[in-house]
TORPALUM-8253 format. One record per residue (C-alpha): x, y, z; residue number from 1. Coordinates in steps of 0.001 Angstrom, whole numbers. Example, Ala and Ser with C-alpha at 12.3 -4.5 7.8 and 13.67 -1.06 7.14 Angstrom:
2
@u->12300; v->-4500; w->7800; num->1 .
@u->13670; v->-1060; w->7140; num->2 .
// end
This chain:
379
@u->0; v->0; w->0; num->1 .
@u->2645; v->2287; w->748; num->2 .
@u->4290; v->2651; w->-2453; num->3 .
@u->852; v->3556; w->-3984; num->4 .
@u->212; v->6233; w->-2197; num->5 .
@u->3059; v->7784; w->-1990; num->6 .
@u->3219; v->8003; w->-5504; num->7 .
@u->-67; v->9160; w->-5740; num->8 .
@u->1141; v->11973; w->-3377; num->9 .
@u->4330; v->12734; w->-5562; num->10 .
@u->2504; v->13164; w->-9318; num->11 .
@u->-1215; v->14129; w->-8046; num->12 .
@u->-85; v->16783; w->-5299; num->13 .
@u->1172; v->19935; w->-7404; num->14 .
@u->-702; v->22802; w->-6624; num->15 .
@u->1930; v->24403; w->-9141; num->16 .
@u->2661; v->22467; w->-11889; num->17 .
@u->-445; v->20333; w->-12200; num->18 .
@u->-1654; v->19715; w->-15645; num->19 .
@u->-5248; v->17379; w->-16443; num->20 .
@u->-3874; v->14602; w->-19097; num->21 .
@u->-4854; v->15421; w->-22348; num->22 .
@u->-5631; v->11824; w->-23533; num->23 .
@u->-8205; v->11675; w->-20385; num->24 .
@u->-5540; v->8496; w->-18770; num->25 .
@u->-5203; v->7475; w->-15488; num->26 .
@u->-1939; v->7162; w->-13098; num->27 .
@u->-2775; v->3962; w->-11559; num->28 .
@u->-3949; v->1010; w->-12860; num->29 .
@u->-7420; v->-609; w->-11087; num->30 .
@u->-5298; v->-2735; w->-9046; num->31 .
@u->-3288; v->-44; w->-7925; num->32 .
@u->-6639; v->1953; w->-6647; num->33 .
@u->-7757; v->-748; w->-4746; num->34 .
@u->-4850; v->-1147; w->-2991; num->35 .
@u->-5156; v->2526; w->-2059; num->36 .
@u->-9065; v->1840; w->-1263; num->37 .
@u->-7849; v->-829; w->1083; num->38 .
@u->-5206; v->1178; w->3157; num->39 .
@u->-8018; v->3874; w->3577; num->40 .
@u->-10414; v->1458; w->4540; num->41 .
@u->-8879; v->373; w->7244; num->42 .
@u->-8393; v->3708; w->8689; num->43 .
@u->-12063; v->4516; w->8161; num->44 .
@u->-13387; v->1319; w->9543; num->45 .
@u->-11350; v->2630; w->13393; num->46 .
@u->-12605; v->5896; w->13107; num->47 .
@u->-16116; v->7031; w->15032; num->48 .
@u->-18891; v->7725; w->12684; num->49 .
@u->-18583; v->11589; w->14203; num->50 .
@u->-15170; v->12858; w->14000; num->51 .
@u->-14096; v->14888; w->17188; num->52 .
@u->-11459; v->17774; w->16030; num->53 .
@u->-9337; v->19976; w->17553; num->54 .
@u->-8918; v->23548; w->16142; num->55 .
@u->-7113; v->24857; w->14069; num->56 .
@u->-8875; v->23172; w->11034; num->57 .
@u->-9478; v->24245; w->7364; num->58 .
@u->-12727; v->23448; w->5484; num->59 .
@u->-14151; v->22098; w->2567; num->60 .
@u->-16925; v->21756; w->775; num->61 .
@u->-18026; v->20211; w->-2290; num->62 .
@u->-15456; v->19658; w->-4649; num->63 .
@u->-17250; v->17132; w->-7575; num->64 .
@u->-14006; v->16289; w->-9591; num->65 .
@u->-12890; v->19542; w->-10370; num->66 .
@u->-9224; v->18588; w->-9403; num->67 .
@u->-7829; v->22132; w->-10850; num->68 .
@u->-9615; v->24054; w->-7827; num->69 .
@u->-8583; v->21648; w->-5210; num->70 .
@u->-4950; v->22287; w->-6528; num->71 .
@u->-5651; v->26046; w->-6399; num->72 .
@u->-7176; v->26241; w->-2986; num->73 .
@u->-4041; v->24331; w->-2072; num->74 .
@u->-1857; v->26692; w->-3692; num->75 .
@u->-3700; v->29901; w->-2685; num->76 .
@u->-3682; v->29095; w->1214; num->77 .
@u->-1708; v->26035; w->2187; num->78 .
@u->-669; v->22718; w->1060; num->79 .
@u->-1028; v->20040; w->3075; num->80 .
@u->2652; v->17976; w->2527; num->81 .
@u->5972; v->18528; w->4478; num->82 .
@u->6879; v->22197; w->4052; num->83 .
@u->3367; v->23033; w->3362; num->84 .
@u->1009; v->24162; w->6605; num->85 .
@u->-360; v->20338; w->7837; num->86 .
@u->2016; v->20173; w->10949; num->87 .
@u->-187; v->22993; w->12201; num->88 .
@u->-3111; v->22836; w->10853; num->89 .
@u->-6182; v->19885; w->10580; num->90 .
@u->-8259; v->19730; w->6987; num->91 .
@u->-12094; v->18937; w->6779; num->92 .
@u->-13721; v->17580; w->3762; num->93 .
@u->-17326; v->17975; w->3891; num->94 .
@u->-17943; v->15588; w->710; num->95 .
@u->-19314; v->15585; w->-2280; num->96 .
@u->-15705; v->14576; w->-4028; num->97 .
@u->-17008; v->13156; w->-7544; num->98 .
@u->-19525; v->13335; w->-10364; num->99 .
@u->-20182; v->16793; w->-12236; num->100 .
@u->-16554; v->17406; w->-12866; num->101 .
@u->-14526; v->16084; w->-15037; num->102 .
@u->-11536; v->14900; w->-12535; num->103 .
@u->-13189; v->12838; w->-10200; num->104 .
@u->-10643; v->9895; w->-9963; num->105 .
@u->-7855; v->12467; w->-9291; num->106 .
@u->-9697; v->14434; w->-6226; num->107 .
@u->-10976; v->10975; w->-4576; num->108 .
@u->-7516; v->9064; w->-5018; num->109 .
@u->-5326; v->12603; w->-3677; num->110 .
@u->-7766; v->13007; w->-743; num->111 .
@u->-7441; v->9196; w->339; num->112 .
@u->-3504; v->8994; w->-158; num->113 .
@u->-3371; v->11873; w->1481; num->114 .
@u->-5909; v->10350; w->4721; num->115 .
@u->-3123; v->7643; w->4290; num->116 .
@u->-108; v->9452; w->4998; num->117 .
@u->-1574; v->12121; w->7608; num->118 .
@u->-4063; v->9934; w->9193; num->119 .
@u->-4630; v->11593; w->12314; num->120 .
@u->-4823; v->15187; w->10307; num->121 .
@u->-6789; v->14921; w->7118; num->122 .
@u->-9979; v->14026; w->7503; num->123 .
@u->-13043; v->12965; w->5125; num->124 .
@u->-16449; v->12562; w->5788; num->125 .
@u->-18953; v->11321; w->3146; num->126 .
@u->-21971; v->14027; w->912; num->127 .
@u->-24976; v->12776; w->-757; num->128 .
@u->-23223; v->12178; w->-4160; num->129 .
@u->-20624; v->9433; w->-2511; num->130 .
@u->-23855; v->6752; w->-2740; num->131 .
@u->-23828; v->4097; w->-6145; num->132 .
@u->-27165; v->5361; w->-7282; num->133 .
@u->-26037; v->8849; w->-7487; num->134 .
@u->-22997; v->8827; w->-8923; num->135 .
@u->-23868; v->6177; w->-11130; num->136 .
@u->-25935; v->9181; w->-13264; num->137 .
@u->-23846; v->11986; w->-12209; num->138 .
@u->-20684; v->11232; w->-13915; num->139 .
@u->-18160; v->9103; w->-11624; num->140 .
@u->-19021; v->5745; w->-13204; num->141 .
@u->-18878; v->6980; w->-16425; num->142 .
@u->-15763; v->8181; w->-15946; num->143 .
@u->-14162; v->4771; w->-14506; num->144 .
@u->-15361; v->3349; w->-17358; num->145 .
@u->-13855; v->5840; w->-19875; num->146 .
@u->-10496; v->6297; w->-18180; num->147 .
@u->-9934; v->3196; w->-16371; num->148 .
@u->-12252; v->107; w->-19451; num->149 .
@u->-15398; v->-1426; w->-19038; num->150 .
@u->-13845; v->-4021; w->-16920; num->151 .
@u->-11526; v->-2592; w->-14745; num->152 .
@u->-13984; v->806; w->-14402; num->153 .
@u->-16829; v->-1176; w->-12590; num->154 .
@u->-14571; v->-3055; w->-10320; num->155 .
@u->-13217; v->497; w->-9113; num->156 .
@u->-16387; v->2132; w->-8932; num->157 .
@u->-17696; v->-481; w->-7184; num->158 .
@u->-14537; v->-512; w->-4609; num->159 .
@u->-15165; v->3219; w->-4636; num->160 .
@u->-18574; v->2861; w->-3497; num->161 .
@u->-18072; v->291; w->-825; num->162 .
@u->-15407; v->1989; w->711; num->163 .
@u->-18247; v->5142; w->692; num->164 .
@u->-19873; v->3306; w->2910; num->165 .
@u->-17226; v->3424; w->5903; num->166 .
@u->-16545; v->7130; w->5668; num->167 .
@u->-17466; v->9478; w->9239; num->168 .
@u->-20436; v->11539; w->9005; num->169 .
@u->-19968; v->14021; w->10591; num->170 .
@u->-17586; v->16244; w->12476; num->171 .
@u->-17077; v->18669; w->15697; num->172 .
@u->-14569; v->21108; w->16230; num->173 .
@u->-13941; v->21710; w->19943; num->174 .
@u->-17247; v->20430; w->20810; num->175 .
@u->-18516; v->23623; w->20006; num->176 .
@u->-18838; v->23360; w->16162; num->177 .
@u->-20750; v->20730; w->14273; num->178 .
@u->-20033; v->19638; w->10217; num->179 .
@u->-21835; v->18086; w->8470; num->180 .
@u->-22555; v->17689; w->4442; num->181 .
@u->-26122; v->18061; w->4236; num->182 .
@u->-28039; v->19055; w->7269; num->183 .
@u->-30154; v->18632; w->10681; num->184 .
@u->-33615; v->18018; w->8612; num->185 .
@u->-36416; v->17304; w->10337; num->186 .
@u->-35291; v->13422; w->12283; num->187 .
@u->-31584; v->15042; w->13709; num->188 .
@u->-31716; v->16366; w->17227; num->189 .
@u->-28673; v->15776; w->18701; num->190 .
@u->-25013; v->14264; w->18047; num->191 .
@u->-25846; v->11284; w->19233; num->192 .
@u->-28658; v->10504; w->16776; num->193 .
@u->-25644; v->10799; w->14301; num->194 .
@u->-23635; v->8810; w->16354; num->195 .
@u->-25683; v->6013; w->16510; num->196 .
@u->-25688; v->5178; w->12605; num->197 .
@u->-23646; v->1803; w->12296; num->198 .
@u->-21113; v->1665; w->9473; num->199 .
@u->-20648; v->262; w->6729; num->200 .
@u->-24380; v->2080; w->5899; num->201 .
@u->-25640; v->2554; w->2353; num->202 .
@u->-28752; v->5382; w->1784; num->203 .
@u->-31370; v->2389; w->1858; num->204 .
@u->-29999; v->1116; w->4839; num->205 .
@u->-29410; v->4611; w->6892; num->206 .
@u->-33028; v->5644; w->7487; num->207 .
@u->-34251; v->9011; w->7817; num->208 .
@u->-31247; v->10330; w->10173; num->209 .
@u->-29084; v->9320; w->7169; num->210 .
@u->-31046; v->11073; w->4466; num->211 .
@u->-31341; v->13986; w->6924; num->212 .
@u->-28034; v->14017; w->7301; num->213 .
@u->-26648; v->14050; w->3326; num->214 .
@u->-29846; v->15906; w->1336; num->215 .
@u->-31234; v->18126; w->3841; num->216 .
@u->-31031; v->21962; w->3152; num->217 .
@u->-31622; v->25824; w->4942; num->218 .
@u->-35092; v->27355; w->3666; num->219 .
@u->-34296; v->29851; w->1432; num->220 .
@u->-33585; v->32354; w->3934; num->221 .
@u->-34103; v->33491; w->7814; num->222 .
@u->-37660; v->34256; w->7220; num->223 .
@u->-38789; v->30985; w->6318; num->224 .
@u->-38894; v->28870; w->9484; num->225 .
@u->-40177; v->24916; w->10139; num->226 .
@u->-39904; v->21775; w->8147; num->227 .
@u->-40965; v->22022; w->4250; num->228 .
@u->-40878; v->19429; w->1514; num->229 .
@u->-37184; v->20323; w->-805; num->230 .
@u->-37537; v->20726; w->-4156; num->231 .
@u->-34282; v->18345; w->-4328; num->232 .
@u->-37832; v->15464; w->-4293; num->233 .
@u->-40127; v->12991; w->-2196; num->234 .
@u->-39151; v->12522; w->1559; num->235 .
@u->-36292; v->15250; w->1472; num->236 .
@u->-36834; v->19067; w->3412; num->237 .
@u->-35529; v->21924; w->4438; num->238 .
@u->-35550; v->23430; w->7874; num->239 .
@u->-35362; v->26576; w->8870; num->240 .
@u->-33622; v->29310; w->11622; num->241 .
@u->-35530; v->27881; w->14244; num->242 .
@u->-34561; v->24476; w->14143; num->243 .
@u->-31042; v->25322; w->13784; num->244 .
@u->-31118; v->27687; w->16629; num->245 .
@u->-32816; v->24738; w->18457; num->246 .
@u->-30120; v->22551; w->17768; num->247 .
@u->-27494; v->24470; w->18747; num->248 .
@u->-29132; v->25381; w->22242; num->249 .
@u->-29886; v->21655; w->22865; num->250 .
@u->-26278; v->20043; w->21741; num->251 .
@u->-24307; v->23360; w->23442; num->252 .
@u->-22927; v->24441; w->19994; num->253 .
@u->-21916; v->27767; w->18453; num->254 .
@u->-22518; v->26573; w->14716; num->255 .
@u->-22825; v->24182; w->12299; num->256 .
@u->-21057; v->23910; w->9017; num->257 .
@u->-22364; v->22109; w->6034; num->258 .
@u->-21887; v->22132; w->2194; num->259 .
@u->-24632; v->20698; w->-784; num->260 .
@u->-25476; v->23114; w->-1564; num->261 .
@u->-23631; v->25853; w->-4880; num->262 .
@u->-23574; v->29660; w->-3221; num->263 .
@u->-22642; v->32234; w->-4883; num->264 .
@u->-19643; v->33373; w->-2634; num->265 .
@u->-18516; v->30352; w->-2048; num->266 .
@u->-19739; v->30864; w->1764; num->267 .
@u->-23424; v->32066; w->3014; num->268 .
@u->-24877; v->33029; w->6183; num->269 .
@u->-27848; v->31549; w->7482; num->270 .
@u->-30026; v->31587; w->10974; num->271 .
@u->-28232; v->34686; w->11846; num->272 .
@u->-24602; v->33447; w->11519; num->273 .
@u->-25443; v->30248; w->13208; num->274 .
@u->-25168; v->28475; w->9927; num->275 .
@u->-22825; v->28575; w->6886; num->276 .
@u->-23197; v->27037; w->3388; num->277 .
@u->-19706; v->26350; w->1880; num->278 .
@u->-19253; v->25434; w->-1641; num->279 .
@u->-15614; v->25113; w->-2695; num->280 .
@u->-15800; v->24203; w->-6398; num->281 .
@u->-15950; v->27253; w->-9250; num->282 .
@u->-18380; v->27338; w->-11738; num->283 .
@u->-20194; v->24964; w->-10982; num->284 .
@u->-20506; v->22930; w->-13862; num->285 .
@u->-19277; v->25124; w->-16066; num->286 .
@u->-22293; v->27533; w->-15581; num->287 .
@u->-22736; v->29074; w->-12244; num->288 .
@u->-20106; v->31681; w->-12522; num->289 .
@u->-19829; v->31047; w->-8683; num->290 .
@u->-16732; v->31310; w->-6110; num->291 .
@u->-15343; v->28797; w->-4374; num->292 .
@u->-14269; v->29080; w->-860; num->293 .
@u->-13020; v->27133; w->2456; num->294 .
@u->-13290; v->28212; w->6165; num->295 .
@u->-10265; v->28218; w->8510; num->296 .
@u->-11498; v->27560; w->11725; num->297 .
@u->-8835; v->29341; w->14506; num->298 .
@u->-8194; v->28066; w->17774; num->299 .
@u->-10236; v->30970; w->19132; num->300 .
@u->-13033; v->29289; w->17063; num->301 .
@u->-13118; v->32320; w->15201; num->302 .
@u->-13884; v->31298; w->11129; num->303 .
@u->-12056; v->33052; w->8480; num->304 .
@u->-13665; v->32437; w->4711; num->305 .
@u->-10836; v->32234; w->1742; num->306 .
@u->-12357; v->32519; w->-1906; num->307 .
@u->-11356; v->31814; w->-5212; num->308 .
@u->-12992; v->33260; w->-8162; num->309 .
@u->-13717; v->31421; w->-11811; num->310 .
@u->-10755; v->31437; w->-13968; num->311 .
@u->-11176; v->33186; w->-17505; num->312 .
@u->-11556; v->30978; w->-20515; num->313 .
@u->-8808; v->29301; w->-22129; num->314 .
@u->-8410; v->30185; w->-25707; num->315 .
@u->-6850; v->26926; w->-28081; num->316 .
@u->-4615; v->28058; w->-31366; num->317 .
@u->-5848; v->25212; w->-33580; num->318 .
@u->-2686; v->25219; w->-35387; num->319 .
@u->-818; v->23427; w->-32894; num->320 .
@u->-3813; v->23184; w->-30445; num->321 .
@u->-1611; v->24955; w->-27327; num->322 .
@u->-3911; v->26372; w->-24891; num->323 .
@u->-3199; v->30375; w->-23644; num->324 .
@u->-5180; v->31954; w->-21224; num->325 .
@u->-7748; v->34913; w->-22139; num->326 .
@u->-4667; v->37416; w->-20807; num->327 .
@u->-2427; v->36195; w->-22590; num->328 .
@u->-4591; v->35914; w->-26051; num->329 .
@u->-5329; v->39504; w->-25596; num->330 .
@u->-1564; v->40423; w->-25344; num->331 .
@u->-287; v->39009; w->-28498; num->332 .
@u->-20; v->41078; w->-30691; num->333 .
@u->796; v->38541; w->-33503; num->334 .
@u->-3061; v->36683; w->-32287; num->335 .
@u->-4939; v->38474; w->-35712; num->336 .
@u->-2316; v->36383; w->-37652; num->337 .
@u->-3809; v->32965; w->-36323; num->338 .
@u->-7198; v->30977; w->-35563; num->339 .
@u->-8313; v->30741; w->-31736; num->340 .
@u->-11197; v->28782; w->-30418; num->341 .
@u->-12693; v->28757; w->-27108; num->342 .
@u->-11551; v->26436; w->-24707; num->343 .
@u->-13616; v->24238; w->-22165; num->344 .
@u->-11477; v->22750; w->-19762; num->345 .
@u->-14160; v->20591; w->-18225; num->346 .
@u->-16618; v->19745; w->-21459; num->347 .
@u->-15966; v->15922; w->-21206; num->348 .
@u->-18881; v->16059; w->-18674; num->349 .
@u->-21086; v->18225; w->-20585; num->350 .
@u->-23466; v->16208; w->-21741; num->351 .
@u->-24224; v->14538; w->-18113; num->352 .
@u->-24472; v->18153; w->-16841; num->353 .
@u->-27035; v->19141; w->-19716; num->354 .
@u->-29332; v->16166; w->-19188; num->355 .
@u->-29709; v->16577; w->-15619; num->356 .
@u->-28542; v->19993; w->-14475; num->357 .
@u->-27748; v->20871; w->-11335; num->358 .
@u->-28912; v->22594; w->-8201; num->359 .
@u->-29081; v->26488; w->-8923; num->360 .
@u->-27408; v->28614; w->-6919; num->361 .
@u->-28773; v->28883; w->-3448; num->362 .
@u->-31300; v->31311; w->-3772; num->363 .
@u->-31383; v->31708; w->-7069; num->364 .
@u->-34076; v->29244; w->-8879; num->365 .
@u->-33192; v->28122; w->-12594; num->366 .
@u->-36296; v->29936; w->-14144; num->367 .
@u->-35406; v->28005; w->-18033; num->368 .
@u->-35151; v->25026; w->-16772; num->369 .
@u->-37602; v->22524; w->-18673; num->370 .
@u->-39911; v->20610; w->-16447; num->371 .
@u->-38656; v->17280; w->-17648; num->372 .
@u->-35306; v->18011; w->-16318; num->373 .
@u->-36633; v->19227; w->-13136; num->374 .
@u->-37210; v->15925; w->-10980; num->375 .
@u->-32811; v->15567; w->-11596; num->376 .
@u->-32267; v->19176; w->-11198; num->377 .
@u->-31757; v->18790; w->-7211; num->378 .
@u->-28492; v->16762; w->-7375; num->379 .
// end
């Protein structure tokens, strides 16, 4: 196991230099991943199904294969390797690692070589989209398939999705802070009712406090208090200011932290501060035009957002096909001379993203949207 995931570290961990491979291949062979599934396992299976942390910590929220951001929130405020900031400092993944993007088999094998080497400082707990029926439309089984052969493609995402089933829940930070990838719903009124979900669990196995847990969402803002049917579909809600100022009075918490949800800022206030959406993919899907952003949680609990914004659009010359960014296209002075195209760094999963869009925006309903596409627009 070792020698897999250190070299997983060594070519997948450049925050720098990193570069998605143009023929769409893979670094390890399905063998290879399973051996890395296997080491990470293990260290799943020993941990508690809620994670108790100890500040400082830095966030994240959903990520969904798009590798480039992860390396540039790495780059932009800490790397976690030797010389980079994890001696110091814990990391939080809220989940949601595949599907939608384009680099999902990069972002899940980095984050679990990296759980392998700093164990007791990286830290992963499992979103909606880490569940077979999910990501088997949103884009991570296709892309086994396509990168790794029919074969050798189900066997991983099959590994992928069993080893899904071991990952925490949940998290606290100091006891005073609770993450979480989804929400409190309307079934979740204390840590323990987290706690007590067995592992290995699968969505039709983890009841009500599960699919609280992974789909719930805020109402659409501090006004808008209860329990209500989500428009994410049957059996799924939203809650509102009161129940999350509930919570936090019964449990003895400041806050909690979740993710699922695409805001514009990349972070977003909710029951009065009590509450924050993070989001830490840009774009989302190529469309949202939204930042990404983590927290970094200090030891005097006090959090501190970081954002990225949307990169410009590559431009391609299609005589030799060498991307150059927007800048750099509008700086050459010689660019009349030759033929540009726009570039699409992520349009491999266009097509999944066009047949079942995804969640607008928080707070900001996808008016266009078709009704047939509606009942998978929630994802």
């Amino acid at each position: 196991f070792q020698g897999v995931h250190k070299r997983v570290l060594q070519e997948l961990l450049r925050p720098n230099t990193w570069k998605p491979p143009a023929d769409r291949s893979f670094i390890l062979r399905p063998s290879e991943i399973v051996d890395l599934c296997d080491a990470a396992e293990a260290i799943f299976s020993e941990e508690p199904t809620v994670l108790s942390l100890q500040a400082p910590v830095k966030i994240f929220g959903d990520l969904h294969g798009q590798f480039g951001d992860l390396m540039r929130l790495f780059h932009e405020f800490g790397t976690p390797m030797t010389g980079g900031d994890i001696t110091y400092i814990d990391y939080l993944f809220l989940g949601d690692y595949v599907d939608r993007g384009s680099h999902s088999l990069e972002t899940m094998c980095l984050l679990l070589a990296l759980k392998i080497e700093y164990k007791k400082n990286i830290h992963l707990i499992r979103g909606n989209h880490e569940a077979a029926d999910i990501n088997a439309l949103f884009g991570f089984r296709m892309e086994c398939t396509e990168r790794l052969g029919e074969s050798g493609g189900i066997w991983i995402w099959q590994r992928m999705n069993a080893l899904f089933n071991w990952m925490p829940l949940a998290a606290t930070i100091e006891n005073k802070i609770v993450c979480m990838h989804g929400g409190i719903g309307k079934s979740i009124e204390s840590i323990a009712d987290i706690e007590s979900i067995q592992r290995p669990v699968s969505m039709e196995t983890g009841g009500p406090i599960l699919m609280d847990l992974l789909w719930s969402d805020p109402t659409m803002n501090d006004s808008v208090e209860g329990v209500l049917p989500s428009p994410r579909g049957p059996g799924l809600v939203t809650f509102g200011p009161d129940r999350v100022k509930a919570f936090c009075q019964a449990n003895n918490l400041q806050m909690i932290v979740r993710a699922h949800e695409c805001v514009m800022d990349g972070f977003e206030r909710f029951a009065g501060g009590q509450l924050i959406t993070l989001f830490s993919a840009t774009n989302y899907c190529g469309t949202a035009n939204n930042a990404g952003a983590i927290l970094v949680v200090g030891r005097d609990l006090v959090l501190v957002p970081k954002l990225i914004h949307p990169l410009p659009p590559q431009m391609i010359d299609i005589s030799n096909r060498e991307r150059i960014s927007l800048e750099e296209f509008l700086d050459d002075g010689s660019a009349a001379a030759r033929v540009y195209v726009k570039a699409d760094p992520d349009t491999w999963m266009q097509s999944i993203n066009d047949d079942r869009p995804p969640t607008p925006p928080r707070g900001r309903p996808n008016a266009n949207m078709s009704k047939s596409a509606q009942s998978l627009a929630y994802f």
